[in-house]
C-alpha positions in Angstrom: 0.0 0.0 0.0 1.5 3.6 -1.0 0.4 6.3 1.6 -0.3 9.9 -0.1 -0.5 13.0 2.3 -2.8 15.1 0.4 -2.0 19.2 1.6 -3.9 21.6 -1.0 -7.6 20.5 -2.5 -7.6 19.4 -5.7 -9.8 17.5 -8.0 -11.9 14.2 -6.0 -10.8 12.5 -9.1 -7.2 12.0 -8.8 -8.4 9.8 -5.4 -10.9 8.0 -7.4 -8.0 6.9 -10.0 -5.2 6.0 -7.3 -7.3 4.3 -5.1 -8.3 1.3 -7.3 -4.7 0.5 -7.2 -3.5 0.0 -3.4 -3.0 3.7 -2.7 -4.6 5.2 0.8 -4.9 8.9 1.3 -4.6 11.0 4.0 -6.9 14.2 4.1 -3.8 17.3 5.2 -5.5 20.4 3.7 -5.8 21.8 7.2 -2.6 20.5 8.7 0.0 23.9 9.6 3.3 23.2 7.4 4.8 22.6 10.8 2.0 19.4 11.7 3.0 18.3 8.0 6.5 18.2 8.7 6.1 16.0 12.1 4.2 13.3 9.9 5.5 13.2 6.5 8.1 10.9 7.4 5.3 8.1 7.7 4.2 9.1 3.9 5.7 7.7 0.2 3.5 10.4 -1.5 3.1 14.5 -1.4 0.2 16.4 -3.7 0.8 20.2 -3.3 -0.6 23.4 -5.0 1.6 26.0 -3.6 0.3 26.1 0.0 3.7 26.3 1.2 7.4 25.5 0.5 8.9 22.2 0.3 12.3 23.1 1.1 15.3 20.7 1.8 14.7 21.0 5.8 11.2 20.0 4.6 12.6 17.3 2.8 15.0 15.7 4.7 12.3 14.7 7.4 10.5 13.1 4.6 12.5 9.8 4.7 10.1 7.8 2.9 8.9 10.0 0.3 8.9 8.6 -3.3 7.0 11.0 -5.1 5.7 14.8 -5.1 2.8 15.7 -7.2 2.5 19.6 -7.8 -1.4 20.0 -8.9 0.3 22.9 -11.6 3.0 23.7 -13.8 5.1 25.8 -11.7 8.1 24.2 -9.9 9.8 27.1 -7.8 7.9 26.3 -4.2 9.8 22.8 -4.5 13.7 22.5 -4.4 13.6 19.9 -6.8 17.3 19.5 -7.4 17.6 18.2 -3.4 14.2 16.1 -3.9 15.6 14.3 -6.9 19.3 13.5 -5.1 17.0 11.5 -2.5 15.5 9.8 -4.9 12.3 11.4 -4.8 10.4 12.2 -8.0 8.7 15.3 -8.9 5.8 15.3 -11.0 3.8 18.6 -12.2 1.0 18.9 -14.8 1.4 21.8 -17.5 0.2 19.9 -20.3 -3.1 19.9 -18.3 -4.1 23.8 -17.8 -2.3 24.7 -21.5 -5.4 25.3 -22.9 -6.9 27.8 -20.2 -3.9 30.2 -19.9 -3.8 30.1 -23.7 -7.2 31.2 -23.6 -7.0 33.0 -20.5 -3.9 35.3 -22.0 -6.1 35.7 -25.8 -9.2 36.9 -23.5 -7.3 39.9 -21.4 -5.4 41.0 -24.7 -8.7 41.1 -26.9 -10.7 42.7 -23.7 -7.5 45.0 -23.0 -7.3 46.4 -27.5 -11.1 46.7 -27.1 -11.4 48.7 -23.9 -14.4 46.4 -23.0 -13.8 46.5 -19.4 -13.8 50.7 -19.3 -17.1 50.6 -21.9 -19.2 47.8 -19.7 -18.4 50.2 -16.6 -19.6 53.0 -18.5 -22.5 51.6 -20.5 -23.7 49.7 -17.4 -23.3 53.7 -15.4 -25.5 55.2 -18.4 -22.8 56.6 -20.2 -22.5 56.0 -23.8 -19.3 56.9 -25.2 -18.1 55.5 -28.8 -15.2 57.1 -30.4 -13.7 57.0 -26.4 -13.7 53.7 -26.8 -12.5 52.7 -30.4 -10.4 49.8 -30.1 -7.5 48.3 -31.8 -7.5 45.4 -33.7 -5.3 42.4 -33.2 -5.2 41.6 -36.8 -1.6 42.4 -38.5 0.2 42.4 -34.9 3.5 41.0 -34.3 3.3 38.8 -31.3 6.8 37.9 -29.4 5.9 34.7 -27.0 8.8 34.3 -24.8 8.7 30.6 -23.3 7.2 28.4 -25.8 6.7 25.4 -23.4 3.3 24.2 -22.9 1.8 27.3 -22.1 3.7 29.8 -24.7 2.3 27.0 -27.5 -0.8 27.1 -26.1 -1.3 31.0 -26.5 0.5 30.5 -30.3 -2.4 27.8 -30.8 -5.1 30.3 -30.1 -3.7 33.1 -32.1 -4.1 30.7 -35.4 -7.3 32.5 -36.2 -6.3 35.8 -36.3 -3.6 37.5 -39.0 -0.8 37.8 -36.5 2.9 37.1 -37.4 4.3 34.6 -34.1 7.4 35.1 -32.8 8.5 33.1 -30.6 12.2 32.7 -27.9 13.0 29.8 -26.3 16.9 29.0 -25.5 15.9 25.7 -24.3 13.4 24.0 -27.0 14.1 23.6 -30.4 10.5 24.6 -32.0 8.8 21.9 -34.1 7.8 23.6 -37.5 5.8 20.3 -38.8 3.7 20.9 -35.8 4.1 24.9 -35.7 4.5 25.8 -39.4 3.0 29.5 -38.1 5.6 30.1 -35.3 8.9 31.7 -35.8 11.3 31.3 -33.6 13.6 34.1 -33.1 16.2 35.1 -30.6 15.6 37.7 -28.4 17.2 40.6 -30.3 13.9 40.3 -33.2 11.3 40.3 -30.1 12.9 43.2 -29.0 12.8 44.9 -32.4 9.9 43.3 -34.0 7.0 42.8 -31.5 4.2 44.6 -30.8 3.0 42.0 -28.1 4.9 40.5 -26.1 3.7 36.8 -23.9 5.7 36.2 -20.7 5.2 32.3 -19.9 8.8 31.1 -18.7 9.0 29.2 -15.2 10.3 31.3 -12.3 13.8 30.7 -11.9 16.9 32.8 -10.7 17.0 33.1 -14.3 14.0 34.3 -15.2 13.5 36.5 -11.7 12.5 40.2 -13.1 13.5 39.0 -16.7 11.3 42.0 -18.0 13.0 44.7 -16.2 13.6 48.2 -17.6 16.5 47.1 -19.6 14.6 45.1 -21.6 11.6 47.4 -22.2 14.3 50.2 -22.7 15.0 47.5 -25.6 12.2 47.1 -27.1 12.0 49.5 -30.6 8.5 49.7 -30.9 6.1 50.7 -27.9 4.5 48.0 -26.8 1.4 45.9 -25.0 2.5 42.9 -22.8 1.0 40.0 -21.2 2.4 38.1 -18.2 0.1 35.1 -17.5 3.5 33.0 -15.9 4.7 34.4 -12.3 4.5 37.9 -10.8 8.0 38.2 -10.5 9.3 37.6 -14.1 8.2 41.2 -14.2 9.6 44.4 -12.5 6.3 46.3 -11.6 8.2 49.4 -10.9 9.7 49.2 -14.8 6.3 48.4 -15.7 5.0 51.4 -14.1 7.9 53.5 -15.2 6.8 52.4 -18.8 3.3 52.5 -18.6 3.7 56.2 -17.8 5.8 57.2 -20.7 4.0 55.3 -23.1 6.9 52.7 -23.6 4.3 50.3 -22.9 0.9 50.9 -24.4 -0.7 48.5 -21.8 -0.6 45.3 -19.9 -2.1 42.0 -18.9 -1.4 40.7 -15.9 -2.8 37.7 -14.1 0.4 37.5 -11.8 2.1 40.0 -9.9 4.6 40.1 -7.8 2.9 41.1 -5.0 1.2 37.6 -4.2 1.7 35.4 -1.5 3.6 31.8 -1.6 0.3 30.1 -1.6 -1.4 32.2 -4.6 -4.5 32.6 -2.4 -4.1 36.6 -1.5 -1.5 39.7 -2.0 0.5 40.3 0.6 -1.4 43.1 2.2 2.0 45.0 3.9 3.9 45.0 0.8 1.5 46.5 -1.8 3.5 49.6 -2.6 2.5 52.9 -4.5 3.4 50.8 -8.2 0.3 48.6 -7.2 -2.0 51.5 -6.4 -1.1 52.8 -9.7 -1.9 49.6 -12.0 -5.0 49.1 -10.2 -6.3 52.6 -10.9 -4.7 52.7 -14.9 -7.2 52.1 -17.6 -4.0 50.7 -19.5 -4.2 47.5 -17.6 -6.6 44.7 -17.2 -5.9 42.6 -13.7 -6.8 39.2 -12.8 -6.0 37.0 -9.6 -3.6 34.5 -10.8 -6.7 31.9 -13.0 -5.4 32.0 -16.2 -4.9 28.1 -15.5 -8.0 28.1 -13.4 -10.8 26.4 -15.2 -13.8 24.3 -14.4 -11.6 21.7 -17.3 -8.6 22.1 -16.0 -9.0 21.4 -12.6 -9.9 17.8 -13.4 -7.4 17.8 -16.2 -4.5 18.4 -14.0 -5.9 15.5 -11.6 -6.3 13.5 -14.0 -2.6 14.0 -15.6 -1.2 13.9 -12.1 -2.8 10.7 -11.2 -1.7 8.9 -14.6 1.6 10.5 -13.9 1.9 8.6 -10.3 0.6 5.1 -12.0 3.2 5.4 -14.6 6.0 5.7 -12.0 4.6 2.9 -10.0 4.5 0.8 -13.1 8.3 1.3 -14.1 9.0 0.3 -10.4 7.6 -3.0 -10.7 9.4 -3.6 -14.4 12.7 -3.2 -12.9 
């Protein structure tokens, strides 16, 4: 029998898979990380959102653990490099909420060219203002995607239907043109001279932290929109800002910021400086609270993956 501590809610149906096959869970959701720690050690499984860190004093008191399963695609609240030298194996889900932040990053950039969130205020107010609120349309844009894992293909794969040129940067993935005869990829150097979109969906890394900063938008030869559906802090908010108000940056979408807590769940309320204040009263910017992979489909999607994911481990156990 495999014992899974289960710490964040996620989808019934990842239980409903696992348990057919000799796997008992154990209900942590309301456990403190400190209550966690003192019983992991009895546990050969983890599933975690991003409720807290699993650091390596986290792990090292996990001496049976075979497996973490993040319910998501981002990796940074698990120090993965000392989970794997204990033989522990990680296992995420980003082929499972693609589709939603694709989706998710189309809908803010098509709400954010056609002002429809300052003309439903209005119009829903009484006011009835038309040339105020001429949009822009998409059609004939260059769009730079920056990360074309799952989620940067997945924002390309929406974008099919509209006359847009992709461009796309990835250092690490080699770009398949049978399956993305649309897509150019580029290095960074014709994003920062070509676009007039640019996607943020890289991992959070030391890398990646601040990425966009205002060196790059200082960059950037055209003035520009930008989405950034990945994590808050691939993007200065203060360059942002500084941008926004010269016009560098026409406007932005942002479903992260940086501002957010480790968990996802709220901002941290002490650290909201004057930067935030100013993006949440701009009518350049369209906000959401971190759901671009947060669909009724994907919810079960990424259980589903996840729980396939764990089966498939077990089964190369038992073949060696």
């Amino acid at each position: 029998m495999k014992k899974v501590l289960i710490v964040d809610t996620i989808h019934p149906v990842f239980e409903e898979q696992l348990s057919a096959n000799e796997f008992i869970f154990t209900d942590g959701t309301k456990l403190s990380k400190a209550e966690v720690e003192n019983v992991i050690g009895d546990f050969n499984g983890v599933v975690i959102r991003s409720r807290f860190k699993l650091d390596s004093d986290f792990l090292a008191k996990a001496k049976n653990l075979q497996f973490i399963a993040r319910a998501g695609a981002g990796m940074e609240n698990i120090d993965v490099e000392f989970a794997e030298s204990r033989g522990i194996v990680c296992i995420n889900a980003p082929e499972a909420n693609r589709n939603a932040v694709g989706e998710h990053a189309l809908a803010m950039l098509l709400a954010l060219f056609n002002k429809l969130f300052i003309a439903d205020a209005e119009v829903r107010n009484g006011v009835w203002k038309r040339e105020e609120n001429r949009g822009i349309e998409l059609n004939g844009k260059k769009i730079g995607i920056i990360g074309f894992g799952n989620m940067g293909s997945a924002f390309a794969e929406v974008l099919r239907g509209f006359d847009v040129e992709v461009l796309a940067y990835d250092k690490y993935i080699k770009i398949d043109k049978t399956r993305f005869p649309y897509v150019r990829q580029v290095e960074l150097y014709d994003i920062y001279i070509n676009a007039d979109v640019i996607s943020l969906h890289v991992p959070l890394t030391k890398e990646t932290t601040y990425f966009v900063d205002d060196t790059f938008l200082n960059n950037c030869k055209k003035n520009i929109f930008i989405i950034n559906t990945a994590r808050g802090r691939v993007l200065h908010t203060d360059a942002l800002v500084d941008a926004l108000k010269s016009g560098k940056v026409f406007g932005a979408c942002l479903d992260v910021i940086e501002y957010e807590g480790t968990s996802f769940e709220q901002l941290v309320t002490d650290q909201l400086p004057s930067a935030w204040q100013y993006l949440t009263k701009s009518d350049k910017v369209v906000l959401s609270p971190h759901i671009a992979g947060w669909s009724f489909e994907s919810h079960r999607k990424i259980s589903e993956v996840m729980a396939f994911k764990v089966l498939e481990l077990y089964s190369r156990k038992l073949k060696k």
